[in-house]
MARKOLRO-101812 format. One record per residue (C-alpha): residue in three letters; x, y, z. Coordinates in steps of 0.2 Angstrom, whole numbers, plus 5000, padded with zeros to 4 digits. Layout:
BEGIN
ALAXYZ
...
! end
This chain:
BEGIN
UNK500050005000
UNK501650125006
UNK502350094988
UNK500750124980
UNK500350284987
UNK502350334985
UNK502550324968
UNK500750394964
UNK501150574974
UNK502950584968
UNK502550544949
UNK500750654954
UNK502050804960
UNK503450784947
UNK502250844934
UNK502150674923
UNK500350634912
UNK499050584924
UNK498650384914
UNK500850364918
UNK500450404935
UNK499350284939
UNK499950154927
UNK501450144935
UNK500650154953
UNK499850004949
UNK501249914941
UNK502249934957
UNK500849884969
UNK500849704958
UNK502949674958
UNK503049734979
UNK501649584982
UNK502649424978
UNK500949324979
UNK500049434966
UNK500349384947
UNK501149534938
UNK500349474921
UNK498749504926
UNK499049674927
UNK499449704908
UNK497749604908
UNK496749714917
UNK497349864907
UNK496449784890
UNK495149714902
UNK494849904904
UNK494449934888
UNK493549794884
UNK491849864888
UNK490349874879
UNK489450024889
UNK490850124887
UNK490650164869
UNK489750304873
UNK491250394879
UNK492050384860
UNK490550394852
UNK489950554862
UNK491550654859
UNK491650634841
UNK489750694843
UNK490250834850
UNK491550894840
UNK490350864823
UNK489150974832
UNK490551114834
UNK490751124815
UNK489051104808
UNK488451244812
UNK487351194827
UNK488551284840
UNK488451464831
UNK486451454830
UNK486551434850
UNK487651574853
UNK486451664842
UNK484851614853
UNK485951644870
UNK486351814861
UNK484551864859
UNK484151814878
UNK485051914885
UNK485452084875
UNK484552184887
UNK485552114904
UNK486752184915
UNK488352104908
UNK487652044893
UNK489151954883
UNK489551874901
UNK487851844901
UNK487751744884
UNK489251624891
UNK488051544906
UNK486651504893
UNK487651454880
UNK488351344891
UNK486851284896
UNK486251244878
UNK487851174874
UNK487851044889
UNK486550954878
UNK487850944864
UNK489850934869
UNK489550854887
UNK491350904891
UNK491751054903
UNK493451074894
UNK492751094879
UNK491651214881
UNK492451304891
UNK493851324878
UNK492551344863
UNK491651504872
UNK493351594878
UNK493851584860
UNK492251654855
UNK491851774866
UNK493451814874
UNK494151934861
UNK492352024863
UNK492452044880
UNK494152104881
UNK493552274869
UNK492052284878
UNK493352324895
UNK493052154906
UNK494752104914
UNK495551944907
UNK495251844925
UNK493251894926
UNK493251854906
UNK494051654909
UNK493151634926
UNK491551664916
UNK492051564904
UNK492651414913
UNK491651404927
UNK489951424919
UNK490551274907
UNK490251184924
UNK488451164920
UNK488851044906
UNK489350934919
UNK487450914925
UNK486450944906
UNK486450764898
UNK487550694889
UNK488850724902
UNK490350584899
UNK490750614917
UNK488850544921
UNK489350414909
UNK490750334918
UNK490050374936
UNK488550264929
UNK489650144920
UNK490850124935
UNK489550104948
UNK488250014939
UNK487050124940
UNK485650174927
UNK486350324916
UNK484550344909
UNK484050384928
UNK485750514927
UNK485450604913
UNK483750634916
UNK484050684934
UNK485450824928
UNK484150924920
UNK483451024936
UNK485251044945
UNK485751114927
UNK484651244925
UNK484651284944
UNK486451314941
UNK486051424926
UNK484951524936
UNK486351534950
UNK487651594939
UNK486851734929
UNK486251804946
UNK488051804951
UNK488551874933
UNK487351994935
UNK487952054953
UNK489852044947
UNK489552124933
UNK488752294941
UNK490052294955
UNK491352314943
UNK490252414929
UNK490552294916
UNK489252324899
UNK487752374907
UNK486352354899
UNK486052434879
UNK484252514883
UNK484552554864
UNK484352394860
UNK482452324860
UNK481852194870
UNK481752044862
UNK480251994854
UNK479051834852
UNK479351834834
UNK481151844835
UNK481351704848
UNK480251574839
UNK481351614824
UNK482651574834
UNK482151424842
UNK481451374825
UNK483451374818
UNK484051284835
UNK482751164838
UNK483751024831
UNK485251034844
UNK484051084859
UNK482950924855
UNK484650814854
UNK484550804874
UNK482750764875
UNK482750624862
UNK484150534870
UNK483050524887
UNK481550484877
UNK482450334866
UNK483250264882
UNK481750264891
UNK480750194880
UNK482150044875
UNK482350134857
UNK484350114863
UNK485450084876
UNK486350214883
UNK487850134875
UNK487050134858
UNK486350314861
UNK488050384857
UNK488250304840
UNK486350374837
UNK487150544844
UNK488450524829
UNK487150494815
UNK485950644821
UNK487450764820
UNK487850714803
UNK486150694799
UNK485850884806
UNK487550944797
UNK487450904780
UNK485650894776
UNK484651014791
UNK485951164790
UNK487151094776
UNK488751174783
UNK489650994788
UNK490850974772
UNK492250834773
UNK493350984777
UNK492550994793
UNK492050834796
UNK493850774796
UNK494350914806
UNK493150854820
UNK493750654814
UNK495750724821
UNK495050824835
UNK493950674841
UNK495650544840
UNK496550664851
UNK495150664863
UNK494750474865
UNK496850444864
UNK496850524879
UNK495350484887
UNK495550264883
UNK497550274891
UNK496750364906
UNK495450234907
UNK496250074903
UNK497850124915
UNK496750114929
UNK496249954930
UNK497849894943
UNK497950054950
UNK495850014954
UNK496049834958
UNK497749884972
UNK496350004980
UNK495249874983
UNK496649724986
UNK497349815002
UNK495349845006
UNK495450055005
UNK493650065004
UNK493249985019
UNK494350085028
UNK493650235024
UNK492150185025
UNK492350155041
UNK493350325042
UNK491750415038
UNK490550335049
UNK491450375065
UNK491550535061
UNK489750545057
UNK488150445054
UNK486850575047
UNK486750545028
UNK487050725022
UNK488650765033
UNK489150605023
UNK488950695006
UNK489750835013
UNK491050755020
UNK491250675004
UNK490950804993
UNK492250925002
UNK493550775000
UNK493150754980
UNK493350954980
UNK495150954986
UNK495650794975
UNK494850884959
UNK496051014962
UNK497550884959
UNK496950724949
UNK496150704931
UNK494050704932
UNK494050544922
UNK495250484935
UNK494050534950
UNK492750424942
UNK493750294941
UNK494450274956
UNK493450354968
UNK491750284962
UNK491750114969
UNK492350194985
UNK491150294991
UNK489650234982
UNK489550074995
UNK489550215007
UNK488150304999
UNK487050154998
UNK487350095016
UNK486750275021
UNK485050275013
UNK485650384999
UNK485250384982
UNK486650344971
UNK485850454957
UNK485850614971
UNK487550554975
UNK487950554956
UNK487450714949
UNK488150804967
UNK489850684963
UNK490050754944
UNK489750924947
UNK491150944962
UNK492350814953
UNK492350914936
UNK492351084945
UNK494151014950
UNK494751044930
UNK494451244933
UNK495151254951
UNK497251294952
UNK498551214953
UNK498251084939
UNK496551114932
UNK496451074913
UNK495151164909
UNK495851354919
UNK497351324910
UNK496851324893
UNK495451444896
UNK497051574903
UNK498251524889
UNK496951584874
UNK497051774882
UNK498651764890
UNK497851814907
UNK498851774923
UNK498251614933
UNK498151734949
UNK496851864940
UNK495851714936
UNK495751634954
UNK495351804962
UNK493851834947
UNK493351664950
UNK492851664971
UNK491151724967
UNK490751584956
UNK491451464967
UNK490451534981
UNK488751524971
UNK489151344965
UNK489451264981
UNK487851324990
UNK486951274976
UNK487651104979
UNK487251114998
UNK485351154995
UNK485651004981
UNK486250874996
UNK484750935007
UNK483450924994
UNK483550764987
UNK481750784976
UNK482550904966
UNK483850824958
UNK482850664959
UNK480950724951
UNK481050714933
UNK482050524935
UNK480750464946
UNK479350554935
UNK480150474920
UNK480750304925
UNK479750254941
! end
C-alpha cells in the first residue's frame, strides 16, 4: 500500500501525464506483492477497455465535435445572444446560457469552456471585462455541462457503479438549470460591482417573433437531449448505443438540416475526436491495477469506516464526501476521479440510505469543477492560455462563482426531490 501511494504522489508532483501516474502505481503495487501475478496486470489494462457500455464515451465525443462544426453551435450562441441583449453584463451573460444549451451537445466541461473563451473572449476583452472575470465566466459556467445530459462524466459514474445512466441524465436536467439560474444572478451582481456592459436600453427587447425564429433554427440541437432520454426510456437504445445514434443525428443535422458539415470539417472533428478518446482510453484502461490495488489492500472499507465514525447522518456524509472529491479535483484528472473514487464511496452512499443517482449528479458536478480550480485544472489552464491572462487574475475573478456553485450544491444534498423528480417522473 506504502509503495502504491509513494509512487502515485511523487509521479502525481513531478508533473508526469495523469494515465503514467497511475499506470505505474499499479504496476508497482503487483511486483511489491510476491503472491499477486504481475501478468494479470497487463490484463486488466485491456480488460479495461473491453467494455461494451463504454462506447458512449468515444462515440459522444466525436458527437460533440461534429456538432461544433456543423453549424449547430453558432445557432445557439445566436439564441443565448437574443436572451440576453437587454441584461446587465450581457456578453457574460450569453456564456452561462450558451453553456447551458451546449451541455446538451459537447457534454465535456473542457470543451466548452475552451469553445466560448475563443468566441467570446476577444469580445469581452474590447467591451473592457478583465481577462480573469472573462476566463472565470467562461470556465466556470462550462460547469453546467457537467449536470445537462449527455455528460461523459455521468457516463462513467454510471458505468463504473452500475447504475442506470438513463436515471442520470434525466436527473441532471433540474440541477442544470438551477445552476444556470445561480450563475447569471452572480454574473449579474459581478457584473454591476465592477460596471462591466450594462445594459443597451437602445437595443429592443426581444420579441416573440424573433425568439420562435430562433428556436425554430436551433430546435434540432435543443431536442438532441430530449430524444436521448426519450429513446432510452422507452428501450429505442441503450445508453451505450445512444451515442452512436448521437453520431448519426449530428451528421444527419449537418449535412442535410443546416448543410454546413463538408468533409473539410468533418475530418477536422474525425482528428479532434482521436486526440480526445487517445487520451481519454489510456486514462481509462491504466486504471484498471491501479483500481484493483485499492480494493486488494481493502481501502474502501477503511474509509468507510473512516466516515462513519465521524458521522452517521446521511447528508454530513455527502458533505464529507463531497468536500473530499473537492480537494482531490484540484489535483487528479476528472475521468480519473470516476474511476477510482466511484466504487469507494458509492457502497458508502447506499449503506446510508442515499440515492446513488443524488450522490451522482452532486459527485459529477464537484469532481469536474476540480478541471477549473488551480493548481492543475485542465480546463483553467487552457481557458487562461487563449487570452494570456495570469492564473492569479483568474482565481481571484473566479471566488464568486465558486461561492454560488457550492451552495447550490448544499441545497442539492438537502433536497434530494429536486435532483431526483423528473427520474422518478420518467422511469418510476
Amino acid at each position: 500500500m506504502s509503495l502504491l501511494l509513494v509512487c502515485f504522489l511523487l509521479f502525481l508532483v513531478k508533473g508526469m501525464p495523469i494515465a503514467f501516474v497511475i499506470g505505474i502505481a499499479g504496476f508497482a503495487f503487483f511486483a511489491s506483492v510476491p503472491y499477486l501475478n504481475f501478468q494479470a496486470a497487463t490484463q486488466m489494462i485491456v480488460s479495461q477497455s473491453q467494455s461494451f457500455a463504454f462506447l458512449a464515451v468515444p462515440f459522444f465525443i466525436f458527437a460533440g465535435n461534429l456538432m461544433n462544426v456543423s453549424g449547430i453551435t453558432s445557432r445557439l450562441l445566436s439564441l443565448s445572444k437574443l436572451i440576453t441583449r437587454r441584461m446587465y453584463g450581457g456578453t457574460a451573460q450569453v456564456s452561462v446560457v450558451m453553456s447551458t444549451l451546449m451541455g446538451g451537445v459537447s457534454g465535456s466541461a473542457t470543451a466548452d469552456a475552451t469553445m466560448q473563451t475563443r468566441i467570446l473572449g476577444p469580445t469581452m476583452v474590447k467591451l473592457g471585462y478583465r481577462k480573469g472575470y472573462i476566463c472565470s465566466v467562461n470556465c466556470t459556467t462550462a460547469l453546467i455541462t457537467a449536470t445537462i445530459p449527455p455528460s461523459l462524466g455521468l457516463i462513467i459514474f454510471g458505468f463504473v457503479g452500475e447504475v442506470s445512466i438513463g436515471r442520470l441524465f434525466a436527473a441532471g436536467i433540474i440541477p442544470g438549470f438551477l445552476m444556470m439560474v445561480a450563475l447569471m444572478t452572480t454574473t449579474t451582481i459581478t457584473s454591476r460591482y465592477h460596471k462591466y456592459e450594462p445594459p443597451r436600453t437602445d437595443l429592443p427587447k426581444f420579441t416573440f417573433t424573433e425568439l420562435f425564429t430562433n428556436l425554430k433554427d436551433s430546435i434540432w440541437a435543443l431536442l438532441f437531449p430530449v430524444i436521448l432520454i426519450v429513446g432510452i426510456r422507452f428501450g429505442v437504445f441503450t445508453p451505450s448505443e445512444s451515442g452512436a445514434f448521437a453520431v448519426i443525428y449530428a451528421i444527419i443535422v449537418g449535412k442535410f438540416v443546416y448543410k454546413e458539415l463538408t468533409w473539410e470539417n468533418f475530418k477536422e472533428a474525425l482528428i479532434a475526436t482521436l486526440k480526445d478518446n487517445g487520451a481519454i482510453m489510456l486514462i481509462i484502461a491504466m486504471s484498471g491495477p491501479f483500481s484493483f490495488a485499492l480494493t486488494w489492500v481493502r481501502l474502501p472499507v477503511a474509509l468507510s469506516g473512516f466516515i462513519f465514525g465521524i458521522t452517521e447522518n446521511p447528508q454530513a456524509l455527502v458533505l464529507l464526501m463531497l468536500g473530499f472529491l473537492f480537494i482531490t479535483g484540484m489535483f487528479v484528472d476528472s475521468n480519473v476521479n470516476f474511476l477510482l473514487l466511484t466504487p469507494i464511496f458509492l457502497p458508502i452512499v447506499t449503506t446510508a440510505g442515499i440515492d446513488p443517482v443524488h450522490f451522482g449528479i452532486l459527485m459529477a458536478t464537484i469532481v469536474t469543477l476540480g478541471v477549473m480550480t488551480p493548481p492543475i485544472g485542465s480546463a483553467l489552464y487552457t481557458v487562461c492560455g487563449i487570452i494570456d491572462c495570469p492564473v492569479e487574475d483568474y482565481t481571484v475573478a473566479s471566488i464568486p462563482f465558486f461561492v454560488a456553485i457550492c451552495v447550490l450544491l448544499a441545497i442539492l444534498v438537502f433536497l434530494p426531490n429536486l435532483v431526483l423528480f423528473i427520474p422518478n417522473m420518467i422511469f418510476g
